[in-house]
C-alpha positions as CSV (number, residue, x, y, z in Angstrom):
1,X,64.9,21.7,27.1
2,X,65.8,25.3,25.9
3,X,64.5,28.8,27.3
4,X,62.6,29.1,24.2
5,X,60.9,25.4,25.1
6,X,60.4,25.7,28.6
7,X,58.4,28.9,27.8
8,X,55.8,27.0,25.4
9,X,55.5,24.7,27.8
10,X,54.4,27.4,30.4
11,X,52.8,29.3,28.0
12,X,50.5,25.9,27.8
13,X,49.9,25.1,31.3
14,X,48.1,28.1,31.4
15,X,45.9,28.1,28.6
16,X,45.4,24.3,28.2
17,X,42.6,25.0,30.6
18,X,40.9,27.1,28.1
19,X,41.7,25.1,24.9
20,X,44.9,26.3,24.1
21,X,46.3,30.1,23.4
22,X,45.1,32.2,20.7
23,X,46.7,31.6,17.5
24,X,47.4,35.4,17.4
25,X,49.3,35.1,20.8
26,X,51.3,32.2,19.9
27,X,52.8,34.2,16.9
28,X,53.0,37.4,18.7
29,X,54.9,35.2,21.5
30,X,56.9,32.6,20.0
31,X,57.2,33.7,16.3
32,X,55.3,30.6,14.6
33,X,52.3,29.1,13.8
34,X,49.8,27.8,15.9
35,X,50.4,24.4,13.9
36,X,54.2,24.7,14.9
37,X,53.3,24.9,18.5
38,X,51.5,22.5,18.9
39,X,53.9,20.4,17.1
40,X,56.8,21.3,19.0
41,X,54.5,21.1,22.3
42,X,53.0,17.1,21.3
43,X,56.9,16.4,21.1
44,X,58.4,17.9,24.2
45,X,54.9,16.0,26.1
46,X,56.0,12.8,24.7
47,X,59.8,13.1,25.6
48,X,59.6,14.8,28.5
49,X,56.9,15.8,30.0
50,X,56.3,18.3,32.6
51,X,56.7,16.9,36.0
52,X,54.8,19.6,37.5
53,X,51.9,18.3,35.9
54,X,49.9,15.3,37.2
55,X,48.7,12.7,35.1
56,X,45.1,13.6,34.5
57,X,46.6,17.6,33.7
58,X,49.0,16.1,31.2
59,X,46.1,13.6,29.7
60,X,43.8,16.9,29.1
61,X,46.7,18.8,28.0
62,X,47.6,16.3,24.9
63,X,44.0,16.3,24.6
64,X,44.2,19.8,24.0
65,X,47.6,19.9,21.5
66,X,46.2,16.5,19.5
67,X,42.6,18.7,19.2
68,X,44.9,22.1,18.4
69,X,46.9,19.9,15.7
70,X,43.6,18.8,14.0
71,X,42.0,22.2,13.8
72,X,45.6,23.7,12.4
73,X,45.5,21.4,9.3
């Protein structure tokens, strides 16, 4: 994973909680669109997930990005 990556996924861990950051504050942040995000984050859970995470975290986490992923359409 890249800088750029492992700060999305950090970025996540702490708003997952709370449905996800702001679309504003994912542009502002990372430069893209909240659709983008959550793309790029539903990839990097599937391939490699974060092992700081424990399974029911990373089960409401996807929960979140699949949820984030609808709403962006």
């Amino acid at each position: 994973m890249n800088d750029k990556q492992l700060q999305m996924i950090q970025f996540e861990k702490n708003w997952y909680p709370l449905g996800g950051g702001s679309a504003k504050q994912i542009t502002e942040q990372f430069g893209v669109s909240d659709r983008d995000f959550f793309a790029e984050l539903d990839r990097l859970v599937d391939t490699d997930p974060p092992e700081t995470l424990s399974d029911s975290e990373l089960r409401r986490m996807r929960q979140v990005i699949k949820r984030r992923l609808w709403m962006a359409r």
